[in-house]
N, C-alpha and C positions, 0 to 999 in steps of 0.2 A: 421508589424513584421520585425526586423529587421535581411537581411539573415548571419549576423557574428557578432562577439563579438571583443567589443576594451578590453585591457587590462586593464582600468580605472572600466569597466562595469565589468567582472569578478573580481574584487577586490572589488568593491560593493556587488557585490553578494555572496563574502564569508563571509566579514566582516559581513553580517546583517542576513547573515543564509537561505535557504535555506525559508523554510516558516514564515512566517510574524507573530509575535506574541509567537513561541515558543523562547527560551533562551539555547540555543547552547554554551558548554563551549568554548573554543578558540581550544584548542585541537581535537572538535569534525567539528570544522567549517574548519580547517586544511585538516581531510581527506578527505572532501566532495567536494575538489577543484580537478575534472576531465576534463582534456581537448579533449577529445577524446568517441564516442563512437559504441560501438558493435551492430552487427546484430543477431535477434535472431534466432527461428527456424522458420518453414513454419507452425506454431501448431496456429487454430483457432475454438475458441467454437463450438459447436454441441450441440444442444437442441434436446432430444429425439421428433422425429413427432411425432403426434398424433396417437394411437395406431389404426393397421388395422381393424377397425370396421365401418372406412369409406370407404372402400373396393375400387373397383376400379370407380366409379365417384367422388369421394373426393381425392383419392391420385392418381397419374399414374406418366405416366415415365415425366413426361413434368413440376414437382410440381418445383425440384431444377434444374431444364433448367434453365441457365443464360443467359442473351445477351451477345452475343460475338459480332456483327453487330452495327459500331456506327450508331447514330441517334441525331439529334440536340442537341446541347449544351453539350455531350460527348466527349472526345478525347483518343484514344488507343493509346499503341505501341505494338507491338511484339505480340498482343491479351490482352494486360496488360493494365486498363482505369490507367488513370496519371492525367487528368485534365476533368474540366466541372463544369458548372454554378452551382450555390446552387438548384436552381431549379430544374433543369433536372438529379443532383444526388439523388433528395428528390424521383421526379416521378421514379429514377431507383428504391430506394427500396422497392413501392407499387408493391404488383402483379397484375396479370391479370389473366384470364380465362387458358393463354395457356406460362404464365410467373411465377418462384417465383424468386426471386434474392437468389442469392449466399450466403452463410451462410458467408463467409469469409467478404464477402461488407455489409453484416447488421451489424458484429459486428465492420468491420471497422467505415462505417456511422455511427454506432450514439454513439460508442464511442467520434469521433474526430471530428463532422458537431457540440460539444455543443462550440467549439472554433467559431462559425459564427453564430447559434442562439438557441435558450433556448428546452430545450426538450418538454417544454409543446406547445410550439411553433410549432416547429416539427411532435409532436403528432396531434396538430390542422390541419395541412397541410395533414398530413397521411388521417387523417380521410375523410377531404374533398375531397381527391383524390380517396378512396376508396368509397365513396359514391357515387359521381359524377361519376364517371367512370365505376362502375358498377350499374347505376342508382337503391342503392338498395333503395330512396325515393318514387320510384315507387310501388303504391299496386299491379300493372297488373303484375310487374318484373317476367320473366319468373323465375318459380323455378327450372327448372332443372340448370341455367346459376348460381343460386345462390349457389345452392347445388355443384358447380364447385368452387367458387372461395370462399366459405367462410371456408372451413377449413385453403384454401392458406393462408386469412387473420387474420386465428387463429392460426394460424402457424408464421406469421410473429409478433405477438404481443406477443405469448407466449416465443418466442424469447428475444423477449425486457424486458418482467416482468422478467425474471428465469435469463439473464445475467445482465440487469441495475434497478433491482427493486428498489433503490433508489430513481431515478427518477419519483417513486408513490407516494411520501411522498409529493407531491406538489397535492393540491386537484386540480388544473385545469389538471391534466394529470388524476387523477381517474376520473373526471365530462366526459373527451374525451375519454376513456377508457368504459368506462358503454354505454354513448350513442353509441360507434360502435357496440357494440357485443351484446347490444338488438336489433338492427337492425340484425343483423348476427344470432341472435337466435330464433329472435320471431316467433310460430308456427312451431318449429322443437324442439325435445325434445332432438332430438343427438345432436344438437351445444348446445342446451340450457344448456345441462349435460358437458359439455368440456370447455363452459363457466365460468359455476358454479367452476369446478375442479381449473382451472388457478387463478382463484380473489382470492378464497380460498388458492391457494399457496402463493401466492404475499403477502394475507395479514399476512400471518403465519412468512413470511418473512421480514416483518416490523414490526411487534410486536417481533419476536425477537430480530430485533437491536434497539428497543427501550429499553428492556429490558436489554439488555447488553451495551449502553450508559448509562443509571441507577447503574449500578452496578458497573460502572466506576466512575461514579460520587461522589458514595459513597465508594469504597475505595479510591479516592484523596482526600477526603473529612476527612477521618481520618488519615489522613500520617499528622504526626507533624516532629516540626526541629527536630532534635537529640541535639542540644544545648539546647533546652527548656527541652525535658527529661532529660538530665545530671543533670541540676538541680533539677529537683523537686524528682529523687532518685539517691543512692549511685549507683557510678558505680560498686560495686562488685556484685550488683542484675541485672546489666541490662544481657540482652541478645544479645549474638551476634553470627556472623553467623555460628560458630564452635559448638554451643553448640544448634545449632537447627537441622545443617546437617555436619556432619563430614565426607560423602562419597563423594568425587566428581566426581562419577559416576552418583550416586540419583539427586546432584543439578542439572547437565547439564543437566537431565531428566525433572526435574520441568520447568527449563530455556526452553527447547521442546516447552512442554506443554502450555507454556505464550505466546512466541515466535506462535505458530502455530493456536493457539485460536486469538489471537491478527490478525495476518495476516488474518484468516477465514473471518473477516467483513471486511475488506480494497474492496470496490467496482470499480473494472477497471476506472469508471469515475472520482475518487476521483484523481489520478493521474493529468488528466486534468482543474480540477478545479483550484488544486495548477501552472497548469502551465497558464491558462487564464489571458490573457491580452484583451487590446481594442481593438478592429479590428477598421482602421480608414476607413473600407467603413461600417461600421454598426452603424451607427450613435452616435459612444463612450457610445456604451452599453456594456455592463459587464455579463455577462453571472452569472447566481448562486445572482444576488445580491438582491434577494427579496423571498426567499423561504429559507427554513431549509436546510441547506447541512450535508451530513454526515460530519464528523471528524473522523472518524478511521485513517487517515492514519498521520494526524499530533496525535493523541492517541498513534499510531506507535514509531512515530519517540521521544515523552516523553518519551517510558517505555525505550529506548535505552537510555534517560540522563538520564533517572535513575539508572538504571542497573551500568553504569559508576561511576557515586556518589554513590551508595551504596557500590560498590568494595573500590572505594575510604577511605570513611568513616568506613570501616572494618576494614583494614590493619592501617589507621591512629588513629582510637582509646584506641587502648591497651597502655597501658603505659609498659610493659616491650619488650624489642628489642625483645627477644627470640620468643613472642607471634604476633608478628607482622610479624617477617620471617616466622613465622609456617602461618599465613593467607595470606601471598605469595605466599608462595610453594603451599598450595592449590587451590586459583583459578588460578594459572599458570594447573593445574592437570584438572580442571574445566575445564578452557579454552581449552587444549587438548582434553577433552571427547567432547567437541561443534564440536571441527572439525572432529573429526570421522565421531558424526552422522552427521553431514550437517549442521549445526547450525552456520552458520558464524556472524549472526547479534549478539547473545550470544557472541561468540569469538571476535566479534572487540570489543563490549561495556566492556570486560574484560579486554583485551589490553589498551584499551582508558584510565578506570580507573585507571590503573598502570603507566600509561605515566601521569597523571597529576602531574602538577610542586608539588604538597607538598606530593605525594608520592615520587616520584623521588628523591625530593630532599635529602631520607631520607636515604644517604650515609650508615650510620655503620650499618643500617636493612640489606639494600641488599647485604653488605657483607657476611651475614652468609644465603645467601640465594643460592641455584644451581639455575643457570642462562641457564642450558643448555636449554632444555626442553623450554621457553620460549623464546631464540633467534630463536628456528627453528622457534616459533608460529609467532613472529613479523616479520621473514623473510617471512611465509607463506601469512601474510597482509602487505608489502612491499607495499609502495603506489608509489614506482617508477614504469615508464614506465606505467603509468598507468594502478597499480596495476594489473600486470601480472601476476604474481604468484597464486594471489586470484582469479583471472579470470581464470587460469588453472586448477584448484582445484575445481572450481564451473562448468567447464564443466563434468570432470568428476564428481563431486556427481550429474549432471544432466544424462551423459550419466549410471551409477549407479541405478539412479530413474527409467528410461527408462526399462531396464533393471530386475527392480528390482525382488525378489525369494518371499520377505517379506515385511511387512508394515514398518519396519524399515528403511530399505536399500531406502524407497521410498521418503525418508525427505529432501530437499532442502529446506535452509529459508536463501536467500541471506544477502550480507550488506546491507542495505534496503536504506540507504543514499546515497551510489554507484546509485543504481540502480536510486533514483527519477533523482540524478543527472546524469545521462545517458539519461534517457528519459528528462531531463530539457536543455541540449545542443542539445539533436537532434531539439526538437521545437525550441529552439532561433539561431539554425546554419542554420535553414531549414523554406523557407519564405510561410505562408501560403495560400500569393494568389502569380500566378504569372502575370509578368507586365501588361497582357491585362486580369485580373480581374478575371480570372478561380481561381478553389479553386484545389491546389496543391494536387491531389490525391496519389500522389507518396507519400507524407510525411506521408500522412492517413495510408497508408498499413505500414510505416518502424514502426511508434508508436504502431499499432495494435500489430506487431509482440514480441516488448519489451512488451508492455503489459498482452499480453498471455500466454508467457512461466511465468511472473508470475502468471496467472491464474489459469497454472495447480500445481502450489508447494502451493498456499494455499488450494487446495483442499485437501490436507494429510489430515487423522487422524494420531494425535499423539498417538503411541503403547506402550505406558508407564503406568504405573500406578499411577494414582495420590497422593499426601502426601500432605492436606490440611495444615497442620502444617507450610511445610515447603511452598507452594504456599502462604499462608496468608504471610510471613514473608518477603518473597520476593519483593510482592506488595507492602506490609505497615510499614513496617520496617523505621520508621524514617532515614533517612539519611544527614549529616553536609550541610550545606550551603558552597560553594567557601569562603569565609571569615573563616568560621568554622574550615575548612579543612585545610585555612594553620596555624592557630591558635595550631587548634592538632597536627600538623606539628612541629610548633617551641616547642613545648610544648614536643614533643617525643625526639624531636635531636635539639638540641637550634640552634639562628641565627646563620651563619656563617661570616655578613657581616652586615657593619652601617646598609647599606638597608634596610635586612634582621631583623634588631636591631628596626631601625625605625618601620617599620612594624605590627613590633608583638605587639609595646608597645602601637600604635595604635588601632590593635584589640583588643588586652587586654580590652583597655580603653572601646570601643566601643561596644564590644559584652557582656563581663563582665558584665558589669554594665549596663546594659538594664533590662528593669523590663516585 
């Protein structure tokens, strides 16, 4: 890993977009060029322990005792670990009898150790260490010493299912997962019942993201081009987005809604996967490349180019000027209700659609259109100085959340492209071993931190009331293709230029006449 970026590299990596395989317009690939980024809060998950019925030989004061004392292959500063062998961070996160580790250093560790080796890998190590160490293969094993350290070890897994259940969708992490906690359960009916509980949630918790990749599947499944509908009915029958929701109060509510559900399965690890490179001391292994990985968060970053092309496709399909400033003024209104509530990923993919070159270009519209209202919004996503302004505005609706009176007030849903992009220059500015081989724990803790504060904004419930009408439409709504859009472009306000002239006569040709 390299510790800085050349100029040639960041121009690579805008042109070709952010994640590998999705189709980012030029305008979206634009705002995602940050050079700079911010430190979060000190805010790190908490998994409810296990409820006091293991009274005081299962729980005491000694359960979230961390080591503060280095010991081999560790290194402090100021009481702060910074660096340490893969190994000797693996043995820190197993407990002991009279140890549990840090709720902060479990979810930094196996967050950021999938950057150096695989979680089922990990998991195998775990187990081995918990067994061997507290010799539970032992039939003699005293039981009072097990009755000690096996809630610790129910407690450090129940950890790992409740924040990175994902990583169960790999059958060799369920196979390492069964074999520990029938060793830790068998002939006790209190673990055996706390064992039971945890599998039981895990699996509730993967059945429902399968369930909701399914239903992803199939509404992308039914989104057709809007040029293939034009044709096959008259446009005075089609529908458009004025005559499904004309409040843009209601939309920015649905926009919520999508925006907050969507975020809900984005899994902390998912961030790292997109940033996973080869480590050249791990034998140019690749972490994730032989098991299912989630996708929500490239899911994510689609509904935003959609969002975008369907604003697009709105404003540029009416054929009369007057109808077309009226569906500017609107989602400019839309776009204002996002930033109240906190909705900024809403608001940029609003802004974005309006900035595309064949709305833009659509002079005598935005003539008759008030422009006030929508300079302060673009002012407010100013991506100078590394978008400050938006960064000001998201402190407070965070310091707001904190805060918060109501389930409203508590909605934070960032630029989400900002953000991976923040967390994708800290890892490629920040080297993940340093030069004598230690794995850079400084870096573990600064990602942890970005990672968590978004932890807690997808945790919201959205406080809205739903309008399936108007959520089906938003989802499935045919929207133009880039070629489409500027076709309906020249097609509203003719070329202005040979170019321009060239162009269209081209599209014409090309999309027209397509069967």
């Amino acid at each position: 890993m390299s510790g800085g970026l050349s100029c040639a590299s960041i121009h690579r990596q805008t042109s070709a977009g952010l994640i590998s395989g999705v189709s980012v317009p030029f305008e979206v690939r634009l705002l995602r060029l940050i050079f700079l980024y911010i430190l979060q809060q000190d805010k790190m998950p908490q998994t409810p322990p296990f409820p006091t019925m293991y009274g005081s030989n299962g729980y005491n004061k000694n359960l979230y005792k961390a080591k503060e004392e280095d010991y081999e292959g560790l290194y402090y500063h100021d009481n702060n670990l910074v660096s340490g062998s893969l190994e000797a961070l693996i043995e820190h996160l197993v407990p002991t009898v009279s140890y549990y580790p840090d709720r902060t250093y479990i979810f930094t560790f196996l967050l950021s150790s999938r950057l150096f080796i695989h979680p089922y890998e990990l998991m195998s190590k775990v187990c081995h260490l918990c067994v061997d160490q507290q010799r539970l293969t032992d039939p003699q094993a005293d039981k009072a010493r097990v009755r000690k350290i096996a809630p610790k070890i129910l407690q450090l897994l129940t950890e790992w299912t409740e924040t990175f259940p994902y990583d169960f969708r790999d059958e060799r992490m369920m196979k390492s997962l069964k074999e520990l906690t029938h060793r830790l359960s068998t002939g006790d009916e209190l673990y055996r019942k706390a064992v039971q509980q945890m599998t039981q949630t895990l699996i509730r918790k993967l059945t429902t993201l399968s369930q909701y990749e399914e239903a992803l599947a199939k509404i992308n499944s039914s989104v057709t081009d809007r040029l293939t509908v034009l044709k096959t009915k008259p446009q005075s029958i089609q529908r458009d987005i004025l005559t499904i929701c004309s409040d843009p109060f209601t939309l920015a509510q649905q926009l919520t809604h999508i925006e907050l559900e969507r975020l809900s399965y984005i899994g902390p690890e998912e961030f790292i996967q997109a940033l996973v490179q080869k480590d050249p001391l791990d034998n140019d292994k690749r972490c994730f490349s032989d098991h299912k990985k989630a996708s929500n968060l490239e899911a994510y970053v689609e509904w935003f180019n959609r969002l975008s092309y369907l604003v697009a496709t709105e404003i540029c399909m009416p054929v009369k000027k007057k109808h077309r400033a009226r569906v500017i003024e609107f989602f400019i209104d839309v776009a204002r209700e996002c930033f109240n509530i906190g909705n900024f990923n809403s608001l940029m993919a609003i802004i974005t659609g309006m900035n595309m070159s064949p709305v833009s270009r659509l002079k005598k519209t935005w003539s008759k259109v008030k422009t006030a209202k929508f300079d302060i919004l673009e002012h407010q996503m100013d991506p100078s100085s590394n978008f400050y302004n938006y960064r000001t505005a998201l402190r407070g609706a965070t310091q707001r959340s904190i805060t918060a009176h109501s389930s409203r007030e508590k909605i934070v849903i960032p630029f989400f492209s900002l953000l991976i992009k923040d967390i994708y220059f800290l890892n490629e500015g920040c080297a993940s071993r340093l030069p004598n081989g230690q794995v850079n724990f400084e870096k573990f803790w600064e990602l942890a931190k970005q990672v968590m504060e978004f932890m807690t904004w997808k945790k919201v419930e959205c406080p809205f009331d739903r309008d399936r009408k108007i959520l089906q439409y938003l989802l499935t709504a045919p929207v133009f293709s880039e070629d489409a859009l500027y076709l309906a472009s020249y097609e509203s306000e003719g070329p202005e230029n040979n170019m321009e002239k060239d162009r269209w006569k081209s599209l014409r040709s090309s999309l027209l006449n397509r069967t």
